[in-house]
N, C-alpha and C positions, 0 to 999 in steps of 0.2 A: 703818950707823953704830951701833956698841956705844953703849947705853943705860948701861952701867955706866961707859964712860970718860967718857962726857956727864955726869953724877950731878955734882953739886959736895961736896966733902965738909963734913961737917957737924961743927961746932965741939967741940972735947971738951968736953962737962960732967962734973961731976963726980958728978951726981947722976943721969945717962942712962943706960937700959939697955946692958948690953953688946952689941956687933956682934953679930950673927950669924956662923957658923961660914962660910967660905966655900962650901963643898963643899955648903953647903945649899941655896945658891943657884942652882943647875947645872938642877935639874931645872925651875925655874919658867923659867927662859931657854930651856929645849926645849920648851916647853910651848908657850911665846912664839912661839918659834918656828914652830911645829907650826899653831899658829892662823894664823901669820901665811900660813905658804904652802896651808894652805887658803882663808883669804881671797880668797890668791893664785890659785890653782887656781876658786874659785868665780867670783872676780873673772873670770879668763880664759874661764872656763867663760859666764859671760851675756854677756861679749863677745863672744864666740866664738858663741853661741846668737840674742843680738842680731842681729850680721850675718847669720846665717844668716837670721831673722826676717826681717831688712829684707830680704834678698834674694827672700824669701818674697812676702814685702808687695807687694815691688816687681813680680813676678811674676805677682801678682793685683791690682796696680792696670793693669799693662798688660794682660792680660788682661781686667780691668773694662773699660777704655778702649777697648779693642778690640772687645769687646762692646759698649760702648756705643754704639763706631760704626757696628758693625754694625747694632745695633740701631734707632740714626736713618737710618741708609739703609734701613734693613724699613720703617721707620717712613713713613718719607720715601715710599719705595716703595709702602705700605699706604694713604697719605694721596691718592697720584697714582692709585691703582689702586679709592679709595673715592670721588674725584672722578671716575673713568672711569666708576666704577659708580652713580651719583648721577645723571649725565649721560647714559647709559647707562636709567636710568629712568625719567629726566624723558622723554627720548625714546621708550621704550616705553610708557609711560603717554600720550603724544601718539599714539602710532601705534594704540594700546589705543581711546583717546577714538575717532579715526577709523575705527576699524574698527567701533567700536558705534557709531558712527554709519550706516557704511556697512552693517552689519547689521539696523539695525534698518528703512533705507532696503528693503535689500533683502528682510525681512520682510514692512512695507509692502505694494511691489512685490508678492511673491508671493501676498499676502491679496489684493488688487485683481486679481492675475492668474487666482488661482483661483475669486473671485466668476466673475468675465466667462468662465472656460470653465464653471460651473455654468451662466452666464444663457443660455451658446451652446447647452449640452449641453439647456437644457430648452426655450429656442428651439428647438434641429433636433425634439428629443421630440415638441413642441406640435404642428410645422409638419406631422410625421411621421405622428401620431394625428389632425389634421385632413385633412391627404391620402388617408390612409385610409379615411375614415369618409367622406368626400366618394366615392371610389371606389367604396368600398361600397356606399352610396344609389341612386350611378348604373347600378350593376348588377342591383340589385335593382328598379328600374326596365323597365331593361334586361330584365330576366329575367318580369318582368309583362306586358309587351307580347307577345313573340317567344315565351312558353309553356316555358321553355327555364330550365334551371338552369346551364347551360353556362356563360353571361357571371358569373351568381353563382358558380361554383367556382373561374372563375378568378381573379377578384377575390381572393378569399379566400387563395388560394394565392401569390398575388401578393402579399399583403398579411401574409402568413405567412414569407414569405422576408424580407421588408424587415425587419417583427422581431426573427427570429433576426440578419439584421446588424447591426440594432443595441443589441445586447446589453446592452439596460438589464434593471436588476432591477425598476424601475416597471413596463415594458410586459409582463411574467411573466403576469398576469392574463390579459390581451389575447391572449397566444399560446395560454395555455388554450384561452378562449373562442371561437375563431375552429377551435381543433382538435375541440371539440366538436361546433360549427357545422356542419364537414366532415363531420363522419361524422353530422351526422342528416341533412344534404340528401343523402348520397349515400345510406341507407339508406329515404328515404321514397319510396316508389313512385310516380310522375306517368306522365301518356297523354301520347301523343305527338301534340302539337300540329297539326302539319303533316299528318298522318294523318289526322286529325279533320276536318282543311277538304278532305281529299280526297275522303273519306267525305260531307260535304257536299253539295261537289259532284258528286258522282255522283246523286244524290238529286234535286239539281236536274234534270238530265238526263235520267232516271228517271220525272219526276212527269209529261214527258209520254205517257207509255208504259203509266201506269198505268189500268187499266179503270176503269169510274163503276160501281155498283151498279148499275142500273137501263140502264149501256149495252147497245144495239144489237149483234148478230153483225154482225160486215161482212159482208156477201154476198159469197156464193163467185162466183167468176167462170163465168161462163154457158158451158159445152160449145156447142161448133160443135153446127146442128144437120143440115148437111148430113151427107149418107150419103159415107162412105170408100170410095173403089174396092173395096178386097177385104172391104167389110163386105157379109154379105148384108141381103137385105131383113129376115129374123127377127129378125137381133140389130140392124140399126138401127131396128126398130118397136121394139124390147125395149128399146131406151137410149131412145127416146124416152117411152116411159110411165115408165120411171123416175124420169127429168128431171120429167116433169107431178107425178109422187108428190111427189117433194122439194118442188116450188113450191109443193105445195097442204099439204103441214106447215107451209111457213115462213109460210104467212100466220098461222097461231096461236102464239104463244108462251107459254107457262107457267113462270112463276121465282118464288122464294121471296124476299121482302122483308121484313128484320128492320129496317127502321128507316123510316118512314113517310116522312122527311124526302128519301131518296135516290129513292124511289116518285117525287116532284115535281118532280123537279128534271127540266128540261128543257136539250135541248143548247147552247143558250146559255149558262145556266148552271152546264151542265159543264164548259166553260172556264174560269169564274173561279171555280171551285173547284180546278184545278189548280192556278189562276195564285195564288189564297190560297194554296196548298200551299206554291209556290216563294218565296211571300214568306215566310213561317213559315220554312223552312229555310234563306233568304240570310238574316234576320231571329239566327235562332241562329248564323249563320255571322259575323254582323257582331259581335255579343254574344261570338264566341269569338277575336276579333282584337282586341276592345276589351278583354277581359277583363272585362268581367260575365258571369261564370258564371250568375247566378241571372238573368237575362233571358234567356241563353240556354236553359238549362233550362227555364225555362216556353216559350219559343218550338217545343222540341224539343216536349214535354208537348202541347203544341198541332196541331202538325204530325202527331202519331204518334193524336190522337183524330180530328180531320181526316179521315187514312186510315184508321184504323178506320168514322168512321161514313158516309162517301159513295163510299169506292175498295170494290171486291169482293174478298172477304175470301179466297176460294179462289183467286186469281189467284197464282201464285208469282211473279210480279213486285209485288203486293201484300204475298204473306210477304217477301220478300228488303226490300221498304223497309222493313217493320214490323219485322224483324231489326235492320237497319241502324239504327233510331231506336231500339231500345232499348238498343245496345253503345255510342250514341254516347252515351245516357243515363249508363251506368255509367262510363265514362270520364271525364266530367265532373264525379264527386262527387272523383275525383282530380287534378283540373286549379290546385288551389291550390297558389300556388309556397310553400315555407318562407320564413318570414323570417329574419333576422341579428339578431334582437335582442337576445341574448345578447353578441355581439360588439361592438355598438352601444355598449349599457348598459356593458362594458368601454373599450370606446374613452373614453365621454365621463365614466368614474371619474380614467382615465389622464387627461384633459385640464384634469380640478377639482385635479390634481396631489395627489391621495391616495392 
């Protein structure tokens, strides 16, 4: 619509400026113009930018929406998967609680199981070092009567084994002391027992055989004194004055007496001078079964002055007893069996449990 044909015209006055020229008018109407269809243009332009917007909008509200839904199904998802996991720990925190329970049961358990194989392990220990030591005593015993270190070694040896099987580090002491043991009984020298009572009795045997000081020659047995077919008459006179010789020596006899006391003794009691003898040396014989060394030893001491001062000194069944009594002498300062007491004194450390 022209704005100029729209104008109403305006009244002549007489006193009003004059119109303007027309031609003047032209450029304010392109002017007009010019605004207008940029308006126009601008107008079109944020319409045009508008929907674009909105389409924009719209694009990021479904997209919001879309995320958003996605986001409450996460959510959704997250809430079912944090109650899984809530549930999930209630229940492992129960199985948690039971198991420390169940561990600490079995803790318990193991403390109680391990006291009782300590009380077992020092039960067998105690049982083990009083077995021993019992053994031991009876051996040594054993080994006192019979003269003999034998029943002692094997104890020992016996009791050496059992140690090593049982491989405590307490009974260490005990295996020492017992190895010690062995090697001084097998190192100390001892007589031989049984030798000693055979030696003995030989003695016995002996003591009737032995001469008295002051005994009697037995008389020689008396020559026939008939004459021999082919003897002549010369040499049977000749053997008969010899025979007369002999008889009239043996009524005299001449001998040397160093001890006044054998001079007196007569043949009565030259028997129970023997029969003292044999009691003297069953006497040491009995003392060497019983084990008193020192009764037998004065018994032997006895027996051997005995035959020094009433048996005859130049008899070599005289020297061979007096031999015999002083080997059996020297033997018997070796007749003491070792003791174990080193092994003992271990044993009964091990049994105070130190």
């Amino acid at each position: 619509m022209n704005p100029e044909a729209s104008a109403p015209e305006a009244p002549a006055v007489s006193d009003a400026p004059a119109a303007p020229f027309p031609g003047a008018l032209l450029p304010t109407v392109k002017s007009s113009r010019r605004w207008l269809r940029g308006v126009a243009v601008v107008a079109v332009a944020g319409v045009i930018g508008s929907v674009l917007l909105w389409q924009k909008l719209g694009n990021i509200q479904e997209q919001l929406a879309r995320q958003t839904a996605e986001s409450g199904s996460q959510a959704g998802e997250a809430r079912a998967t944090a109650k899984q996991a809530q549930e999930l720990a209630i229940e492992t925190a129960a199985k948690l609680a039971v198991l420390d329970a169940r561990l600490s049961e079995v803790a318990l358990q193991r403390t109680q199981l391990e006291e009782l194989m300590q009380s077992l392990s020092r039960s067998r220990d105690e049982n083990l070092v009083v077995d021993i030591e019992s053994s031991l005593r009876l051996a040594q015993q054993q080994a006192q009567l019979t003269g003999s270190v034998e029943p002692l070694l094997a104890s020992l040896k016996s009791a050496e084994l059992r140690v090593a099987r049982a491989a405590q580090p307490r009974l260490t002491p005990v295996q020492r002391a017992i190895a010690k043991d062995v090697a001084r009984i097998k190192g100390t020298a001892l007589s031989d027992t049984p030798a000693m009572l055979v030696r003995l009795d030989e003695l016995v045997s002996l003591a009737d055989e032995l001469p008295v000081g002051n005994a009697v020659q037995a008389p020689k047995a008396v020559p026939s004194l008939q004459r021999k077919n082919d003897e002549t008459l010369t040499g049977w006179s000749g053997r008969m004055l010899e025979l007369v010789r002999e008889e009239v020596r043996g009524l005299v006899r001449v001998s040397k007496i160093e001890n006044p006391d054998v001079a007196l003794l007569s043949p009565e009691q030259s028997f129970f001078v023997r029969e003292n003898f044999k009691l003297k040396v069953l006497n040491a014989r009995l003392g060497l079964l019983s084990r008193q060394t020192d009764a037998a030893r004065a018994d032997l001491v006895a027996a051997s002055n005995a035959l020094t001062r009433y048996f005859d000194a130049g008899s070599r069944k005289t020297q061979t007893a007096q031999a015999a009594l002083q080997q059996l002498q020297l033997q018997m300062r070796t007749l003491e069996i070792p003791r174990v007491d080193e092994t003992l004194a271990a044993l009964a450390t091990a049994a105070a449990g130190r």
